[in-house]
C-alpha positions as CSV (number, residue, x, y, z in Angstrom):
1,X,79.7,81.8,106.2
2,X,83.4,81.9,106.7
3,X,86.2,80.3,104.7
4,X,89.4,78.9,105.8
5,X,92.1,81.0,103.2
6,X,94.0,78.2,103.1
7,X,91.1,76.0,102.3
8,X,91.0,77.1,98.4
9,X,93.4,78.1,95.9
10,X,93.1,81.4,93.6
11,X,91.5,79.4,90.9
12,X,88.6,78.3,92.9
13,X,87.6,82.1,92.5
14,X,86.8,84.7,89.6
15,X,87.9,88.1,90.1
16,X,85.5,90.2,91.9
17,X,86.7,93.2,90.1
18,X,87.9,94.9,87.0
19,X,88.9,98.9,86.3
20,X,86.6,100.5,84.3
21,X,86.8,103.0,81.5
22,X,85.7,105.9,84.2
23,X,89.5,105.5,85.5
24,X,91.1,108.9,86.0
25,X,94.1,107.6,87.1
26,X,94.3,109.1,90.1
27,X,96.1,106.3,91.9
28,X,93.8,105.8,95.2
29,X,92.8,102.6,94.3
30,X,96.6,101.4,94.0
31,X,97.4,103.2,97.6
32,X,94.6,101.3,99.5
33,X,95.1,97.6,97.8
34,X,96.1,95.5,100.9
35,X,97.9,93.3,98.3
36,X,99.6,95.6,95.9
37,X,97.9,94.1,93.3
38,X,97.2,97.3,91.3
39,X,99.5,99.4,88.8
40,X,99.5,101.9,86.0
41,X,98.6,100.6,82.9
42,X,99.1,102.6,79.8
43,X,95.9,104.1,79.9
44,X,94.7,103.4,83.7
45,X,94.9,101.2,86.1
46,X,94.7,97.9,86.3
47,X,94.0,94.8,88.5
48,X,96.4,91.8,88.8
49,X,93.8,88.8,88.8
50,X,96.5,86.2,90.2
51,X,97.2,89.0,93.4
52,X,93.5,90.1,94.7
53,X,92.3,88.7,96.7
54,X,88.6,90.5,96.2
55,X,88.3,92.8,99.5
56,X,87.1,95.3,97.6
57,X,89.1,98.0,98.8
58,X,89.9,99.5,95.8
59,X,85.9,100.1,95.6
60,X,86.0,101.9,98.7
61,X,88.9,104.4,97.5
62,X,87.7,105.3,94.1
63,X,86.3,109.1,93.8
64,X,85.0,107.9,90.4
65,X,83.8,104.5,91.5
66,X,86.0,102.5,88.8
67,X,86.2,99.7,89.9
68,X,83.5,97.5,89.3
69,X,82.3,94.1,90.5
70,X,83.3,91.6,87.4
């Protein structure tokens, strides 16, 4: 099924993911987020819920597989 983007807001949607405890805070995730949704946090990184836009990317990057469907 496809989806018009401009069909539904950000609300219509739950996060896909969240940064997990395994974090090393290497920063990959944050290189390869099409949407710069992702930044240091004090102890690793985390995901700006109003930015992604859930492509999963971030998955894809990890070395330590961090982030984690929500």
């Amino acid at each position: 099924m496809l989806l018009n983007y401009n069909t539904y807001k950000r609300e219509d949607f739950k996060m896909a993911y969240k940064i997990t405890d395994a974090c090393i805070s290497c920063g990959a995730c944050e290189a390869e987020c099409p949407v710069s949704c992702i930044s240091a946090g004090d102890d690793a990184y985390v995901i700006d819920a109003s930015s992604c836009i859930d492509c999963g990317s971030c998955a894809g990057a990890c070395p330590v597989d961090a982030p984690q469907p929500e």
